[in-house]
N, C-alpha and C positions, 0 to 999 in steps of 0.2 A: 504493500500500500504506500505510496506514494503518499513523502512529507510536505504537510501544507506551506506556503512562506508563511513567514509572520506579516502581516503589515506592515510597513512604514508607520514613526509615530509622526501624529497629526501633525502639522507646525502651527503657531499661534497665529491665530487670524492677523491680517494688517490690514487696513491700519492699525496702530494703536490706540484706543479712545484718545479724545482730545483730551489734556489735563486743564484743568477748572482752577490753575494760576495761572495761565495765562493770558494776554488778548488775543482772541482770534483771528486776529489781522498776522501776526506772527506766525501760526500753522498753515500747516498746509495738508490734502487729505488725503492724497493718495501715493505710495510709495512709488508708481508707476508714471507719474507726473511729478516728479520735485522740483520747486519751482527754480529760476534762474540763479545760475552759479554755483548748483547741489548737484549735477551730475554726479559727482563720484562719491559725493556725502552716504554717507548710509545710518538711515534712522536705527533709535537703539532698539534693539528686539530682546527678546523674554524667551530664553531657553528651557525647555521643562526639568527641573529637579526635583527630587525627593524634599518632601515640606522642611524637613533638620538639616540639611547640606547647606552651610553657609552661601548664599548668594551670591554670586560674584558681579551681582547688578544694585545698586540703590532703590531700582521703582519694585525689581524682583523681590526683594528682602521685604521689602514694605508691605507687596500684596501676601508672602506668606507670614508674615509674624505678627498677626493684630491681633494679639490677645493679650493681656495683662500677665499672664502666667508663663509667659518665653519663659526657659530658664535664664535664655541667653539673649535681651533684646540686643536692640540695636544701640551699637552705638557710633555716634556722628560725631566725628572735631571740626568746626569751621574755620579758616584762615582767614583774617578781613582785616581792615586797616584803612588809616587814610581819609580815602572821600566817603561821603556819605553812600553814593551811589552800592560801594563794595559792600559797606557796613549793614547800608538795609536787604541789598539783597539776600544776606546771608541770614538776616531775623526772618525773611518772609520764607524762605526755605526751613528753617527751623522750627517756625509758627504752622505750616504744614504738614510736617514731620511727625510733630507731636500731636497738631489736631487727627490725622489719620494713624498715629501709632503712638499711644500715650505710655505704651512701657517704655518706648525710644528714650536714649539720653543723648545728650549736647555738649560739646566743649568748648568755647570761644576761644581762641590764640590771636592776638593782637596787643598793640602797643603798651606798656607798662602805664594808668593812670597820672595823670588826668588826659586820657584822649577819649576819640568819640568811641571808637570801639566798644571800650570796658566801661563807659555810661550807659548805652545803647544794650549790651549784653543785662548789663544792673537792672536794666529797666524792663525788662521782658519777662520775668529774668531769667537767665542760663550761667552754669558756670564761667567763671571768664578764667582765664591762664595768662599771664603776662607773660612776652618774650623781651630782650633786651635790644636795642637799635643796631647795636656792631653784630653782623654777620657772622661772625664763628659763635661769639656768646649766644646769640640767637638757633642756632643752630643747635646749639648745647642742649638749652633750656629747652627749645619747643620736643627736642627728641626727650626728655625726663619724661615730659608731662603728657606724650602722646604712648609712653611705656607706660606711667601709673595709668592714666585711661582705656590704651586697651580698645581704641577704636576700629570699627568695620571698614570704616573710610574717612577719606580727610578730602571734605570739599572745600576748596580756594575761590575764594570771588573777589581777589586779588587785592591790591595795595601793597604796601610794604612788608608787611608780615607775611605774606602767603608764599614768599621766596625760599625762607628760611624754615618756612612748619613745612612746604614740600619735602624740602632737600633732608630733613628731619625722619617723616615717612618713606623715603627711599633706603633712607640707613635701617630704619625699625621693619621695613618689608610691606610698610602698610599703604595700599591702593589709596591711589589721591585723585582726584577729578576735580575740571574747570568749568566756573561760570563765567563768561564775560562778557560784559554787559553792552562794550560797545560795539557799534559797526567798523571799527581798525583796532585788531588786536593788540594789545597793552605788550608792550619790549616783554615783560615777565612771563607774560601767557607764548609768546613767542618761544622764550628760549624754557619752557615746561614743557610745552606741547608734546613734544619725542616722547617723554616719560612718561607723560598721563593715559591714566585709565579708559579716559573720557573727557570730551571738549563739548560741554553745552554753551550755545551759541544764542543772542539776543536777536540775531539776523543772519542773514543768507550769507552775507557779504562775504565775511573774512574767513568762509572755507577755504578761498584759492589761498590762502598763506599757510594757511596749517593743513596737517596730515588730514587727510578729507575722510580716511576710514573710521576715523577718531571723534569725528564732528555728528552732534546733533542739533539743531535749530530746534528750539523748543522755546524761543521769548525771555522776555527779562521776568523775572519772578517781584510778584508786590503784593506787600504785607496785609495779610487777610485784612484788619484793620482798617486800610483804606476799601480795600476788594468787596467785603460783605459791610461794607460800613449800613446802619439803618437808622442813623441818628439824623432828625427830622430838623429843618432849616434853622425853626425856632429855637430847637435845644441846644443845639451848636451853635447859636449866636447869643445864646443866655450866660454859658459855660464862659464867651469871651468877654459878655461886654452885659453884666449883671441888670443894667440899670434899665435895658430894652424891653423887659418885660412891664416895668411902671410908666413909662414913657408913650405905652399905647402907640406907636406909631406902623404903620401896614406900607408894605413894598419896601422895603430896605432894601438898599442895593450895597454889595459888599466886595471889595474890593482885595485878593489876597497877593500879597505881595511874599515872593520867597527868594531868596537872593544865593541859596543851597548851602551850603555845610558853615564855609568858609564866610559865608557873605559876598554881597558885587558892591565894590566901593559905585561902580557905574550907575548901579539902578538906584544907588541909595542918594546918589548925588543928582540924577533926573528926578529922585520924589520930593527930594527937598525942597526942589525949586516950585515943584505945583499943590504938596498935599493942600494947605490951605486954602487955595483957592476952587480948588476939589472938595473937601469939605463945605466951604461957602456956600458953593454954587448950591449945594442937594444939602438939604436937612435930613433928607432920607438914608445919606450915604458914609457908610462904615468903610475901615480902612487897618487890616491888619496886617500890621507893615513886621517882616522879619529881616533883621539888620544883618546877624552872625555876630559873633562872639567881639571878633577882632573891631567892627563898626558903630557898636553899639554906646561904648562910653561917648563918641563924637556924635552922634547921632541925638542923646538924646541932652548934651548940652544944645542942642538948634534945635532942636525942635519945640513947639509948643505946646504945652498941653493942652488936649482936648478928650471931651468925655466919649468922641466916636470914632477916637483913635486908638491903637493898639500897639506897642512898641515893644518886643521882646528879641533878644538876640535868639535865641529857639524856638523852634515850636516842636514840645513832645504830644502834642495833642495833634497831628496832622492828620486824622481821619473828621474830627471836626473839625478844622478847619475849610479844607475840601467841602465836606456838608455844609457849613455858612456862605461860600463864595459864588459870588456872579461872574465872577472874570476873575483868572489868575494869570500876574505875569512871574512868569521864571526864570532864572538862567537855564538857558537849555543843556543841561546835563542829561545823560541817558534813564537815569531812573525818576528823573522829575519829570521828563517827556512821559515817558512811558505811565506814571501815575496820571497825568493830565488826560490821557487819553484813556485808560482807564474811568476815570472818575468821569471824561463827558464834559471837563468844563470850558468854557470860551477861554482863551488863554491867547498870551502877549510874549512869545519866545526872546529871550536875548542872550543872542551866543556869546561866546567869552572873547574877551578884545585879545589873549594870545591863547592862538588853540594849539595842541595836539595832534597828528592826522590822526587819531583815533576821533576825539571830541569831534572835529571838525567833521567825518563821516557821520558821524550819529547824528549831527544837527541838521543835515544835507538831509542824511533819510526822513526823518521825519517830518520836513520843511514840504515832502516829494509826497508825503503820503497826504498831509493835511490837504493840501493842494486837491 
């Protein structure tokens, strides 16, 4: 009697669902059509394992370990650093992580306090791990803390720190994978690429520079917070400006100004010249101006006080502010773009007066898509 084959195992359907971080303007749906400059790209696929065989993928790990009782959950180290753009990406990835797998754990690796990192991790909050600025010490230090930890994987969503937690992960053995946010890959993500596990991508663009087998386009990731925000116009403009609810006034128009991490001395010195007369003009019209750390003590010796003004060098409350706003203008950075479009708001882009040719592509694309 002749022995039957076995079957062939299935392969996992493709596409892959759409993931519900990203915009949909970012995906694309079918592997058989990828859009321009992804010919040789190859999306990431889900190989079938046994449920307890450690994962050799992030989203694979993810869909088998949701249960509280893993022995062995997951655990995640993030690399971040710098601008804001690295730093949030890497909370909205981790806000993710742990909303779809709450046994998951987290490490932050970034700049030793007072930087935004280890603020941003505090505040979420996640472990933070300090590394040291000089490169061999950094090195040192991110490889201790990435042995007491004991991580699955080390996602880098770059800045200065994510050089040195890599190069950390290569000595320790442990798989490390890139987010980069912009449309021209960052010198760091350049001279990583070779080593990484995996290369997720904010845009199409900057496959042709890096290893194309490596690359997935999958969009800039933004923090639930803004993404599922449900907080209604009135209560995000009560939370800033207290006095609007006895004030009885209907149709406020609200004006958000963000100048990103560091601040735009640019935008802050064009507001100066007109907020008052912008207030004058509208009794109806609100103005919640964010200076950045470094503008703020000059900012708020000129400026005047007014009760429908708002002046803070931060905003940790950025999913209500979003909620309050009729128009925002921003420094076009890749992950304030990307939250503006997101959130749907009317918005007033101002590129940086010295870019990057990474900056300088992200501000391009996005300039190309509004259009």
């Amino acid at each position: 009697m002749a022995a039957t084959a076995r079957p062939a195992p299935r392969p996992l359907p493709l596409p892959l669902p759409r993931s519900p971080l990203l915009p949909r303007f970012t995906q694309y749906n079918s592997p058989d059509d990828p859009p321009r400059g992804l010919r040789g790209a190859r999306r990431l696929t889900l190989s079938p394992s046994p449920a307890r065989r450690r994962a050799r993928s992030l989203h694979l790990r993810c869909r088998l370990s949701d249960s509280a009782s893993d022995p062995d959950p997951l655990r995640v180290a993030f690399a971040c650093g710098g601008a804001g753009g690295h730093v949030y990406a890497a909370i909205a990835l981790a806000d993710e992580l742990h909303a779809s797998l709450p046994s998951s754990a987290s490490l932050f690796l970034g700049a030793p306090p007072p930087s935004l990192e280890s603020d941003a991790a505090a505040s979420a909050p996640y472990p933070f791990a300090p590394i040291p600025r000089c490169l061999p010490h950094a090195v040192l230090d991110a490889a201790l803390h990435l042995r007491r930890f004991r991580p699955h994987v080390l996602v880098a969503t770059g800045g200065a720190p994510a050089l040195p937690a890599c190069l950390a992960a290569l000595l320790l053995g442990v798989p490390f994978v890139i987010q980069d946010q912009d449309a021209g890959p960052a010198p760091a993500t350049r001279l990583l690429a070779p080593l990484a596990r995996r290369i997720f991508l904010g845009f199409n663009a900057p496959v042709r520079l890096l290893p194309k087998r490596k690359c997935a386009v999958y969009g800039n990731p933004v923090r639930m917070s803004i993404r599922k925000c449900r907080i209604s116009k009135a209560d995000a403009m009560a939370s800033f400006f207290p006095r609007i609810g006895t004030v009885g006034e209907e149709g406020v128009e609200v004006l958000l100004v963000l100048g990103g991490t560091e601040g735009s001395p640019e935008i802050n010195v064009a507001l100066l010249n007109m907020y008052y007369e912008m207030l004058r003009e509208r009794r109806n019209r609100y103005i919640i101006w964010q200076t950045g750390p470094e503008g703020f003590c000059e900012m708020e010796s000129l400026v005047r006080s007014h009760r429908r003004l708002l002046l803070t060098p931060f905003l940790h409350e950025l999913d209500k502010a979003y909620a309050a706003a009729d128009v925002v203008v921003s420094r076009a950075g890749s992950m304030s773009c990307t939250e503006v479009l997101v959130t749907g708001k009317p918005s007033i882009l101002v590129s940086y007066t010295v870019m990057e040719l990474h900056f300088f592509s992200t501000y391009v694309l996005y300039v190309f898509y509004l259009l």
